[in-house]
Wavefront OBJ file of the C-alpha trace (Angstrom):
o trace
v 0.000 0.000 0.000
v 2.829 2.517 0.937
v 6.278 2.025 -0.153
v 9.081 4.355 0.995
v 12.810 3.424 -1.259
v 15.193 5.439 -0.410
v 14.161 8.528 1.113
v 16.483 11.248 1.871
v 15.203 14.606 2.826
v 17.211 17.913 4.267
v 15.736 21.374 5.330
v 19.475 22.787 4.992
v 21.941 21.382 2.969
v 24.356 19.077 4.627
v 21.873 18.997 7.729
v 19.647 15.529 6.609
v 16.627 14.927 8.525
v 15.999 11.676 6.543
v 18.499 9.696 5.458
v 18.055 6.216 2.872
v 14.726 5.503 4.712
v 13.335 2.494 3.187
v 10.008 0.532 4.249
v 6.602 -0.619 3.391
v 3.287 -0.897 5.030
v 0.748 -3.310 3.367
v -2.963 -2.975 3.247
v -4.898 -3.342 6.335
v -1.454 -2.872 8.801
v -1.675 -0.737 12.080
v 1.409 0.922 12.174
v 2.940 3.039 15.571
v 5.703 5.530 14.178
v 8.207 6.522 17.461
v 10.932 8.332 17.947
v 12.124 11.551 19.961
v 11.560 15.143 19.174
v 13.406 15.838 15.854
v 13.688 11.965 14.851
v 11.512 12.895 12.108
v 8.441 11.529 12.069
v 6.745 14.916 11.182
v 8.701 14.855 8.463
v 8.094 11.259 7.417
v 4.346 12.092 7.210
v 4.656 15.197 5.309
v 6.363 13.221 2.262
v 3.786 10.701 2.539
v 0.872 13.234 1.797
v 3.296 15.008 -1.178
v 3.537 18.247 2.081
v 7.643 17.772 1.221
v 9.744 16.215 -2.230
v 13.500 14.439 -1.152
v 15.007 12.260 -3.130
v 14.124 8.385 -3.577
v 10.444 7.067 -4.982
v 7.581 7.170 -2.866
v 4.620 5.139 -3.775
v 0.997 4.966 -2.452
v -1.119 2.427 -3.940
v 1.646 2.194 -6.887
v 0.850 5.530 -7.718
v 4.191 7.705 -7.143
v 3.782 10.889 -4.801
v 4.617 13.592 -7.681
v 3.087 17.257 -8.121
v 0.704 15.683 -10.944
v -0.568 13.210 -8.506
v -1.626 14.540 -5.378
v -5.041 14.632 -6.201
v -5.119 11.526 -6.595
v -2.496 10.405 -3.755
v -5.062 12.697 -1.489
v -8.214 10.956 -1.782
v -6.339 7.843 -1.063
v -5.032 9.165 2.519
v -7.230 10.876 5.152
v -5.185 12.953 7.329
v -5.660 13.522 10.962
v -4.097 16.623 12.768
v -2.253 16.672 16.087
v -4.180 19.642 16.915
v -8.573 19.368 16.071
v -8.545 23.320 15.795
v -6.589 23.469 12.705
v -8.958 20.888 10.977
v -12.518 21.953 12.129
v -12.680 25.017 10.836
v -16.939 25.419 9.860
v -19.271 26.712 12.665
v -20.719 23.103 13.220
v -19.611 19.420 12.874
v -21.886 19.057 10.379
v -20.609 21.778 8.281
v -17.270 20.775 8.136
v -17.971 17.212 7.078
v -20.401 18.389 4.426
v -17.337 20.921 3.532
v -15.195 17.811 2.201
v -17.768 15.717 0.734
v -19.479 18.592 -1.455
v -15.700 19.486 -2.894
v -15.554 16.055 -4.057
v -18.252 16.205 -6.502
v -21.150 14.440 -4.143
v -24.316 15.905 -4.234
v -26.346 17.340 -0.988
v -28.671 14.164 -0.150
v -25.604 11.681 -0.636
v -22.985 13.645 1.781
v -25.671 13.945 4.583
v -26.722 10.202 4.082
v -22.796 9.386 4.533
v -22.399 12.025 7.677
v -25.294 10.392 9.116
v -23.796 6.843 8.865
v -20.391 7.706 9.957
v -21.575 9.947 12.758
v -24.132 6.764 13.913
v -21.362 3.851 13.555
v -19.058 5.948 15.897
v -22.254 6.928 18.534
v -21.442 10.975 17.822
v -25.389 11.539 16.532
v -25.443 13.776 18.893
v -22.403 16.131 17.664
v -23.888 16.679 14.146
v -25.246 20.055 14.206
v -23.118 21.284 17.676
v -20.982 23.716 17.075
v -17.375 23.078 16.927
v -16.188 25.679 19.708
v -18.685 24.292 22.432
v -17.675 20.751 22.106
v -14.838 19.136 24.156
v -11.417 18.133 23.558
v -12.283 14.799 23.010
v -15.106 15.253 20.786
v -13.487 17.268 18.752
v -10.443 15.156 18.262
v -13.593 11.821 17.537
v -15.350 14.585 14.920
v -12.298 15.544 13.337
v -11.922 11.487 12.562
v -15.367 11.488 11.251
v -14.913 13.987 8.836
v -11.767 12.426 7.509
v -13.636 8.462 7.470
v -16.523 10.426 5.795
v -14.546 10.870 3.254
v -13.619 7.335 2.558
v -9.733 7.209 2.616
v -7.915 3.939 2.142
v -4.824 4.837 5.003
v -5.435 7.192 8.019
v -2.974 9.078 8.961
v -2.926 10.877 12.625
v -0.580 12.853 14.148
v -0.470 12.556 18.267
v -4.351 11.649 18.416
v -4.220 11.698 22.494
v -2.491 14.909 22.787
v -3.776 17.210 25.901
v -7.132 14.706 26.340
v -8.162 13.081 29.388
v -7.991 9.980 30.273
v -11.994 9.696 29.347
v -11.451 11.250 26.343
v -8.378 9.332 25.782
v -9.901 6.060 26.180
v -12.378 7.114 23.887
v -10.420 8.369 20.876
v -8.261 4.703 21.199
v -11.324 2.694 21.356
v -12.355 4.077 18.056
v -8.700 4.324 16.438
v -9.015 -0.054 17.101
v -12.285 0.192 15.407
v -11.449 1.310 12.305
v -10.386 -0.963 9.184
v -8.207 1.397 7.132
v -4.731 1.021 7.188
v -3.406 3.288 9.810
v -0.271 5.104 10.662
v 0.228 7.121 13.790
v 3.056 8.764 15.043
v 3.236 9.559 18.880
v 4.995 9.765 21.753
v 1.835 8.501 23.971
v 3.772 4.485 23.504
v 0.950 3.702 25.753
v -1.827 3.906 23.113
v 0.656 2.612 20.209
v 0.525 -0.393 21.943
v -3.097 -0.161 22.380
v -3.753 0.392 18.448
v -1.064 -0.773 16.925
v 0.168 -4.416 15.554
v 3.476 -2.984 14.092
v 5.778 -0.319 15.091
v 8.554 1.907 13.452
v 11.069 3.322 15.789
v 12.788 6.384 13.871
v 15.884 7.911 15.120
v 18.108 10.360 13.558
v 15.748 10.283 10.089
v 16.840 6.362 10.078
v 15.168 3.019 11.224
v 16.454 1.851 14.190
v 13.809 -0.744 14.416
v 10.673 -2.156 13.040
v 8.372 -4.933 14.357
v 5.718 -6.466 16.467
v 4.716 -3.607 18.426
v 4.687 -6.143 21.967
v 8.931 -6.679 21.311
v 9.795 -3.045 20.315
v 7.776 -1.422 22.947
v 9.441 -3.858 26.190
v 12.763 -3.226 24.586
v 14.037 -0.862 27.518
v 17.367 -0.625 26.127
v 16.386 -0.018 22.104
v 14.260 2.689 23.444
v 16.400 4.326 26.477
v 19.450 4.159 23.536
v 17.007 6.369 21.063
v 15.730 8.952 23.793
v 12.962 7.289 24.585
v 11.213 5.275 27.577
v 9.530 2.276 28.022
v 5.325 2.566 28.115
v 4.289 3.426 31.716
v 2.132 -0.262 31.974
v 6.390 -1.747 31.060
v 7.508 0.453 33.824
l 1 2 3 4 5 6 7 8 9 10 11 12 13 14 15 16 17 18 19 20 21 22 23 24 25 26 27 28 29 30 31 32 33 34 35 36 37 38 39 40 41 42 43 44 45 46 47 48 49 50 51 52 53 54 55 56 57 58 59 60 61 62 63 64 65 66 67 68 69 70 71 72 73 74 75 76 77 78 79 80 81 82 83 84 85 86 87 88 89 90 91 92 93 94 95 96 97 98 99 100 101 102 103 104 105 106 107 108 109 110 111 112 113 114 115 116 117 118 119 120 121 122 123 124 125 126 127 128 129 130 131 132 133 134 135 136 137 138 139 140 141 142 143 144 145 146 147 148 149 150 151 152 153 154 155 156 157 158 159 160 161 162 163 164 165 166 167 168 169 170 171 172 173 174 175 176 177 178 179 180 181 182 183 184 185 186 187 188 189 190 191 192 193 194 195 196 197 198 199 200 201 202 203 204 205 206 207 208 209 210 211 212 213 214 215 216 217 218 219 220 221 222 223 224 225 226 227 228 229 230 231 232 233 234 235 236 237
C-alpha cells in the first residue's frame, strides 16, 4: 500500500533529517511511528501526503507521490491533525464534514446520508449540528476522525491523536482508532496507546530506522528505546 525506497530529505543542505529511509506498510497494517523530538516523524508524514519532495520514490497504492498526482495520492489518505482546531474550521460538525464531501463532486442528499452513517457507527449523533467551539477536547479530536472516514480514505494518517485529552477522552479516541479498518499510521509519543492500536511499530531515530516490528517486542525493549531517547510505556515500567 505505501512504499518508501530510499528517502532522503534535508531542510538545509548538509543537515539531513531523513536519510536512505526504506520501508513498506501493506494494506490493512496498524502501524505506531516513534521516535524523539526531531527523529523525524513529522517529516516522514509530510512526504507521505506530497507536504515535502527528497530524493528516492515514494509510492501509495503504486501511484508515485509527484506534483501531478496529489489529487489523486489525497483521496487515497485521510489525514488527521495533532491539533482538532486546525482541521474543524466550519461553525458546526456538520458543516465541516459536508465541507469535504461537497468538494468532491457528491451531491447534498448523498454527503448527509454518509455524515449520518459515519456519525451513527461511531455513537457521535449527537455532535452533528453542535458547534465546533462548544464541544470538548475529546469530541473534537472523535469529529475531526469522522470527517476524515466520511470521506472514505484507504490509510489514516494521525498525528499525536491523544495529545492534551483526558484519560476519558483518551480512552475514547483509542477505542475508536481499534475500530477502524483502514490502514493506519500514527506517530506519537503517547507508547501507551501505540501499543493499544497498533500491531506494528517503526522506531525512527536520527531520520533512520532503528527498528521495526511487532509492536509487543519493540515497545518492552528498555534498552532499544532508552538508547534512542525514549522510555519504556508506563504499563512496562
Amino acid at each position: 500500500m505505501i512504499h518508501f525506497e530510499h528517502i532522503s530529505f534535508e531542510y538545509k543542505k548538509g543537515s539531513p533529517v531523513i536519510s536512505d529511509l526504506s520501508l513498506h506498510i501493506v494494506m490493512g497494517e496498524s502501524v505506531g511511528l516513534i521516535g524523539a523530538n526531531g527523529a523525524g516523524k513529522s517529516t516522514f508524514m509530510k512526504l507521505l501526503l506530497g507536504l515535502l519532495s527528497g530524493d528516492g520514490s515514494i509510492l501509495v497504492d503504486g501511484i508515485p507521490v509527484e506534483k501531478n498526482n496529489l489529487a489523486r495520492i489525497r483521496e487515497k489518505l485521510g489525514f488527521v491533525l495533532q491539533n482538532s482546531d486546525n482541521q474543524m474550521f466550519m461553525p458546526t460538525v456538520f458543516e465541516d464534514m459536508m465541507f469535504g464531501l461537497l468538494n468532491y463532486g457528491m451531491s447534498r442528499e448523498e454527503a448527509e446520508g454518509r455524515i449520518d452513517q459515519v456519525l451513527d457507527s461511531l455513537e457521535l449523533a449527537s455532535l452533528k449540528h453542535k458547534y465546533n467551539y462548544r464541544i470538548s477536547g475529546g469530541e473534537k479530536r472523535m469529529a475531526a476522525i469522522a470527517t476524515i472516514l466520511a470521506m472514505e480514505p484507504e490509510v489514516i494518517l494521525m498525528d499525536e491523536p491523544t495529545t492534551a485529552l483526558d484519560p476519558y477522552n483518551r480512552r475514547l479516541v483509542i477505542n475508536t482508532i481499534k475500530a477502524l479498518p483502514q490502514t493506519k499510521l500514527i506517530a506519537s509519543h503517547d507508547l501507551d496507546m501505540i501499543y493499544d492500536t497498533c500491531d506494528r511499530v517503526i522506531l525512527i531515530s536520527e531520520g533512520r530506522i532503528a527498528a521495526d516490528g511487532p509492536a509487543e517486542q519493540i515497545l518492552k525493549d528498555r534498552k532499544l528505546l532508552e538508547d534512542n531517547r525514549m522510555e519504556l510505556p508506563l504499563r512496562f515500567q
